[in-house]
C-alpha positions in Angstrom: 0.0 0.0 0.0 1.1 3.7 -0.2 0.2 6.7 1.3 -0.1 10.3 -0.4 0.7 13.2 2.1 -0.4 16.3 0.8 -0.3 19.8 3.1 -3.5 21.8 3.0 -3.5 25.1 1.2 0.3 25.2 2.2 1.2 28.6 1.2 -1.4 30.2 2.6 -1.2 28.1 6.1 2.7 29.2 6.4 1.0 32.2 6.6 -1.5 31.2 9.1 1.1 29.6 10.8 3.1 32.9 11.1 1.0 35.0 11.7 -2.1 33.5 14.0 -4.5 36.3 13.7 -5.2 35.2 10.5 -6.3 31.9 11.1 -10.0 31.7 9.8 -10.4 34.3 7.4 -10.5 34.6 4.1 -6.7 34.8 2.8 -4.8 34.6 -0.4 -1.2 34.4 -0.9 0.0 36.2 -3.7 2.6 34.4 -6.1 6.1 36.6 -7.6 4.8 39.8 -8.6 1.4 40.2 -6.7 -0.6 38.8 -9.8 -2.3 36.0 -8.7 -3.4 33.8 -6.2 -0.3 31.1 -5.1 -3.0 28.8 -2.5 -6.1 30.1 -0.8 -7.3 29.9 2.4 -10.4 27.5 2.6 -12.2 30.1 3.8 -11.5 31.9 0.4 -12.2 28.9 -1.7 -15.2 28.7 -0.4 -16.4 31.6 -2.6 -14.8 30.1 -5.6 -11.2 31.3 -5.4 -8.4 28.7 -6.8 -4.7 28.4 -7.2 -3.4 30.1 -10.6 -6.6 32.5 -10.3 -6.1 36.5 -11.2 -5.2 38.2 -8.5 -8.5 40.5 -10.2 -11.0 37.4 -10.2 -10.1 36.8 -6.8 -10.7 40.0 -5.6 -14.4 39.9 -7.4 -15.0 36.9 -5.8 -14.0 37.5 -1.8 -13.5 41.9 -1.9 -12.5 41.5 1.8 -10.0 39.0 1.7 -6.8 39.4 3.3 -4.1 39.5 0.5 -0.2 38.7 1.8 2.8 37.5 -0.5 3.8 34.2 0.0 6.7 33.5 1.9 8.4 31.1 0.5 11.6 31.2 2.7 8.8 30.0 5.6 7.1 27.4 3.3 10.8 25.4 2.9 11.2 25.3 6.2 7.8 24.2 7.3 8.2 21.2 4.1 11.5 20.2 5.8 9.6 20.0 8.7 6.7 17.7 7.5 9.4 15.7 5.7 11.5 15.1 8.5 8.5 13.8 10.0 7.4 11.7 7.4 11.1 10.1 7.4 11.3 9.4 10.9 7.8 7.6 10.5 8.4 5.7 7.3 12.2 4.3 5.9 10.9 5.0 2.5 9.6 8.3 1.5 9.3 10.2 -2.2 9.1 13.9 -2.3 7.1 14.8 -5.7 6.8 18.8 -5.1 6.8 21.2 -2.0 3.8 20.0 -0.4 3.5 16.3 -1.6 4.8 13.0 -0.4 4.4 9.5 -1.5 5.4 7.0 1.6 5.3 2.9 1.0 3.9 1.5 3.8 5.1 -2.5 3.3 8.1 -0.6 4.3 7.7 -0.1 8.2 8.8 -2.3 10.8 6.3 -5.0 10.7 4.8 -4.0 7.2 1.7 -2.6 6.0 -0.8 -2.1 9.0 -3.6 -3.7 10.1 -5.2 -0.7 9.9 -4.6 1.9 7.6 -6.5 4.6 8.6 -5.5 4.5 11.9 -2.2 4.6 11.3 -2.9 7.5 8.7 -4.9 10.0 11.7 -1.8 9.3 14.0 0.8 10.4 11.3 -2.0 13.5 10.5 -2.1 14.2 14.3 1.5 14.4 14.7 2.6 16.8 11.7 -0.2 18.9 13.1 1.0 19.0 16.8 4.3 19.3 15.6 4.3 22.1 12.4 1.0 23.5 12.7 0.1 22.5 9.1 -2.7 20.3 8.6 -2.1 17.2 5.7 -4.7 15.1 3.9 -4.2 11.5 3.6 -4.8 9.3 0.8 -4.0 5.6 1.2 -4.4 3.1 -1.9 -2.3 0.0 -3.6 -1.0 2.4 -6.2 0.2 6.2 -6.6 -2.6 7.2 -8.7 -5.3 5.8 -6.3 -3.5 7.2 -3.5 -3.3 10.7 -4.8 -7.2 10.6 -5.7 -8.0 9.5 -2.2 -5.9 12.0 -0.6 -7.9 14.8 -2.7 -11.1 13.4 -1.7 -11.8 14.5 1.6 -9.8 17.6 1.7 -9.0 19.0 3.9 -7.2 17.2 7.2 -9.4 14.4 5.4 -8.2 10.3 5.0 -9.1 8.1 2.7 -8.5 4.5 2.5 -8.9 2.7 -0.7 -8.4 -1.0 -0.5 -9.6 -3.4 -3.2 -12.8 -4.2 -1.8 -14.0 -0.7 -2.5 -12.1 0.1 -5.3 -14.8 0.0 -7.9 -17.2 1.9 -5.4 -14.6 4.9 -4.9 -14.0 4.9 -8.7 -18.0 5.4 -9.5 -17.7 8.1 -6.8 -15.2 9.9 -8.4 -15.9 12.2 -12.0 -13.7 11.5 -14.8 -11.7 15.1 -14.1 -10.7 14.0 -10.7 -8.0 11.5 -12.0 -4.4 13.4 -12.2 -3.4 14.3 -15.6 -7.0 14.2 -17.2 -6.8 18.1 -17.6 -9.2 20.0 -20.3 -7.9 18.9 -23.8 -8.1 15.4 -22.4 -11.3 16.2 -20.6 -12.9 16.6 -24.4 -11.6 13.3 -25.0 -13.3 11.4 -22.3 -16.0 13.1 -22.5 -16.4 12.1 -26.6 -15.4 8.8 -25.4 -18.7 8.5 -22.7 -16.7 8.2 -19.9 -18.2 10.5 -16.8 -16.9 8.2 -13.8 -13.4 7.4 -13.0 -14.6 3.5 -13.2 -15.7 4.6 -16.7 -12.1 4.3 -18.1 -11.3 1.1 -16.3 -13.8 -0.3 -18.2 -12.7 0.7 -21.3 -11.4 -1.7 -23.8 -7.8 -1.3 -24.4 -7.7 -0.4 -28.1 -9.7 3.1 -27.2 -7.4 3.8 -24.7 -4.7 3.6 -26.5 -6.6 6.1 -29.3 -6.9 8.1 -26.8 -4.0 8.5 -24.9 -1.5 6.6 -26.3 0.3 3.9 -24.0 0.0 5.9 -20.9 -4.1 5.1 -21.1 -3.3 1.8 -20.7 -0.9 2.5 -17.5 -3.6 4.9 -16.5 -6.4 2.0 -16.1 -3.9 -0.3 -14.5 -3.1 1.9 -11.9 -6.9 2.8 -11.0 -7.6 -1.1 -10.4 -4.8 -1.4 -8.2 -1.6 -2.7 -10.0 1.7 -0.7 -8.6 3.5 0.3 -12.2 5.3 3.2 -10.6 6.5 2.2 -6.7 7.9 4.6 -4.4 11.4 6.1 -4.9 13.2 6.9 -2.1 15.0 10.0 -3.8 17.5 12.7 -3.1 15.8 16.3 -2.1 14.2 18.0 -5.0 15.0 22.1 -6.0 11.7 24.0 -5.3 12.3 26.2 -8.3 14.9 27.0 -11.1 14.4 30.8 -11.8 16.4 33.6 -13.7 15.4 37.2 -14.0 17.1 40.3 -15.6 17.8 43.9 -15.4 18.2 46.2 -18.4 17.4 49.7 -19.9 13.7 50.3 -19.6 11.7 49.7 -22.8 8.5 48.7 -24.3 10.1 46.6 -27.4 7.5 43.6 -27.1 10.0 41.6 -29.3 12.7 42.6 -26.9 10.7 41.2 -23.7 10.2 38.1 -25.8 13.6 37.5 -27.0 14.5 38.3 -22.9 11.9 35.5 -22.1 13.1 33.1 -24.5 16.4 33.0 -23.1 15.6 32.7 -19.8 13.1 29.7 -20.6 16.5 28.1 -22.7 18.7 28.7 -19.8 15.7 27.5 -16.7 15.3 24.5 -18.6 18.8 23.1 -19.5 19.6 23.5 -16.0 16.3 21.5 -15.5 17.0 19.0 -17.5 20.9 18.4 -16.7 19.3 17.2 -13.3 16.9 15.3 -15.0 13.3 17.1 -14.1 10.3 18.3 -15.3 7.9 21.4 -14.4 4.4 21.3 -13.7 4.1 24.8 -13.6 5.6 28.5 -14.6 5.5 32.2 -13.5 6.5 35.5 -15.1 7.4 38.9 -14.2 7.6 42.5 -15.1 9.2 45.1 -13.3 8.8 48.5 -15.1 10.5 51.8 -14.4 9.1 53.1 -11.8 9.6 49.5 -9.8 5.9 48.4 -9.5 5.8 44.2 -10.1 3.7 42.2 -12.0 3.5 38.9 -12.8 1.3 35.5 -13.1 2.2 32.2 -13.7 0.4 29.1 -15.7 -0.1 25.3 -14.3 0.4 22.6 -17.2 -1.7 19.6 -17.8 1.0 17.3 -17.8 4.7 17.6 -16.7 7.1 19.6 -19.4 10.6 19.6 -20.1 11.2 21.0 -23.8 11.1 24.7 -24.4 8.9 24.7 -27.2 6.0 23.0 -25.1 6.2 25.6 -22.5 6.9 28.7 -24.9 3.1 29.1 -25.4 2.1 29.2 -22.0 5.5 31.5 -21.6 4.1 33.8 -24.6 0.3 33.6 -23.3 1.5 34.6 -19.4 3.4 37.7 -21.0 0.2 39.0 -23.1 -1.8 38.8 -19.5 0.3 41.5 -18.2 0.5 45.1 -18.6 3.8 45.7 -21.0 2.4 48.9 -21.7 4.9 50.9 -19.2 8.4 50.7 -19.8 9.8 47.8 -18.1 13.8 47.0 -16.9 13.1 43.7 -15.9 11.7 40.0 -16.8 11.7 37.4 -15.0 11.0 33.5 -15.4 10.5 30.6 -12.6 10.0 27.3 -13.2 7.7 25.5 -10.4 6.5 22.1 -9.5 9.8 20.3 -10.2 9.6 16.6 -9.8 11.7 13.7 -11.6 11.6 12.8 -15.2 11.1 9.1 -15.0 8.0 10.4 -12.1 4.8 8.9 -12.4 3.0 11.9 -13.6 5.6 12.0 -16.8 5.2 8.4 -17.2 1.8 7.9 -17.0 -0.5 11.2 -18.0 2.4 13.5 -20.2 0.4 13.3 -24.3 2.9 12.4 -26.1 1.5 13.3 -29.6 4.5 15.1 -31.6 7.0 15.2 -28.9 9.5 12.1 -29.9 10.7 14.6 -32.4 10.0 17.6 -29.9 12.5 15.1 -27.5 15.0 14.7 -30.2 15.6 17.8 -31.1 15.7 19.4 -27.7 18.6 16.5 -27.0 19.8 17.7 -30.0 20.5 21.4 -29.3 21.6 20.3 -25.6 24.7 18.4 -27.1 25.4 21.6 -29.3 25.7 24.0 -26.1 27.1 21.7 -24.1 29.8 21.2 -26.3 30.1 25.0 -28.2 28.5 27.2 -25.4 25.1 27.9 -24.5 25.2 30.9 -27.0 26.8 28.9 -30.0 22.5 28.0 -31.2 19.5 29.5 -30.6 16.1 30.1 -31.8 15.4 33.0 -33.6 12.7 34.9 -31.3 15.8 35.3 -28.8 18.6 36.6 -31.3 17.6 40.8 -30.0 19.1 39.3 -26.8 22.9 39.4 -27.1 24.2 37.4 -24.6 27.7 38.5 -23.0 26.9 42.5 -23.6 27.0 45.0 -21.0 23.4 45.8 -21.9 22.3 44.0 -18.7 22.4 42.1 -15.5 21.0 38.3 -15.5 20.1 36.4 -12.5 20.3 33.3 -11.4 18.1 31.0 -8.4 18.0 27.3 -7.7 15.8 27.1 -4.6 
């Protein structure tokens, strides 16, 4: 069996956690640049509010919520904290982001226990007393059914899905709810008929495979209980890869692209030399009179290649207001978890990116061996690299 831990509305219970007066109110903490929300209170999602959301919807939404920038120094420390106490609970632990943890339980002294859920409220109990943070627990024979579980009672919630109840929890459960079924797959499915989670495991394999390729297949396996993808006991991951820089105000759209561009080149080479992907990216502008804005974008399924996160990249940058003169961009990559992962593996669409794959390894080998500057792509070329124009910026967190 394994266990998903996931913290509850982490960012914004670090900030609960800090500061106590603002336990049960309505809160949002505001992401790089003050343009959207990073997590929500539960208080705040209950009028509708979600992660990724305008900073602008949110306000319509809940006008007297209490807005405060994320602290991110706070949230590491408090995920160190939960981890240490997952560790010193269970010998084999897997960190897949910032506030997520996969545990396999046939690993503790004397195996899997007798009872799950019990086991699961004295873990939840502990990381409460001891951090502050409350956790949701979701316990099933496979990662996927775990991580559904663990999102179904939300939050300080635990679910236990063994295999007697497997096909009950699955009819429970809508077709969106599985990981990685995001909205250009949710068209598919719901072509397809399928409105249920159990839907798909009843799906003949040939359709599957139409539909999602190889990972449909994986997809269904995992919801009836097989273990494709086991827990990895795995080094600590970076939080973020982020690069920003500084240069001579302007409002040359071109040049904030080109700017962009590089960074995204740069962010994910150093991504990829530690062999991760991104579930997620943010942006910011800083214009002359230093006011920040920024917003960032959540991907369907894991990325690695610069050309599949360019448009998101591209359609972040037209969200914000370039029409003041700006000396800085920024670029952060989030959500980094490992390549080989279980959300790569099983939910990534692979349609057209073998040869994405290839030639991204392609123009790796070519800057590792000439430079990083020795090949580009065109968009970035008003960037010249090694100039005095500006300052660039470098974070691994």
């Amino acid at each position: 069996m394994i266990a998903h831990i996931d913290a509850d509305a982490f960012f914004a219970s670090v900030l609960v956690r800090k500061h106590p007066h603002l336990r049960g109110k309505p809160l949002l903490a505001v992401g790089m640049g003050g343009g959207c929300v990073i997590a929500a209170s539960y208080e705040a999602k209950a009028f509708g509010v979600k992660t990724g959301m305008r900073m602008s919807e949110a306000r319509a939404l809940v006008p007297n919520a209490i807005e405060m920038a994320a602290d991110f120094r706070e949230t590491a420390i408090a995920s160190k904290q939960i981890e240490s106490m997952l560790r010193d609970a269970c010998p084999i632990v897997e960190q897949t982001s910032i506030d997520e943890w996969f545990l396999d339980l046939s690993s503790l002294v004397g195996g899997v226990p007798k009872n799950p859920e019990d086991w699961a409220r004295n873990i939840q109990a502990a990381i409460l007393s001891g951090t502050d943070i409350s956790v949701s627990i979701g316990i099933g024979a496979s990662k996927l059914l775990a991580k559904m579980a663990g999102e179904y009672r939300k939050p300080a919630g635990v679910t236990v899905v063994e295999k007697r109840n497997t096909e009950l929890f699955l009819k429970d459960r809508p077709i969106a709810s599985i990981p990685g079924i995001g909205k250009q797959r949710k068209i598919k499915t719901d072509t397809a008929g399928f409105v249920t989670a159990w839907d798909l495991t009843q799906a003949n394999d040939d359709l599957l495979i139409r539909l999602f390729g190889k990972q449909g297949i994986e997809m269904k396996r995992e919801l009836l209980g097989e273990c494709l993808f086991p827990v990895r006991e795995d080094t600590r991951l970076p939080q973020s890869i982020s690069r920003c820089r500084t240069f001579r105000a302007t409002t040359d759209m071109n040049l904030l692209k080109a700017h962009l561009l590089k960074h995204l080149e740069y962010c994910t080479m150093k991504m990829r030399r530690q062999h991760l992907v991104c579930r997620g990216i943010s942006v910011h502008l800083r214009d002359a009179e230093y006011v920040y804005e920024g917003t960032q974008r959540t991907f369907d399924q894991p990325s690695r290649t610069v050309s599949q996160m360019m448009p998101e990249v591209l359609s972040a940058l037209s969200e914000l207001n370039h029409r003041k003169r700006v000396n800085q961009v920024g670029l952060a990559l989030h959500g980094l978890i490992p390549a080989g992962d279980i959300q790569q593996s099983i939910f990534e669409d692979v349609s057209g990116s073998i040869s994405d794959e290839r030639l991204q390894t392609a123009l790796d080998d070519i800057q590792t061996r000439f430079g990083r500057d020795s090949v580009t792509r065109g968009a970035a070329l008003p960037v010249k690299s090694g100039t005095k124009q500006g300052l660039d910026l470098m974070f691994v967190e």
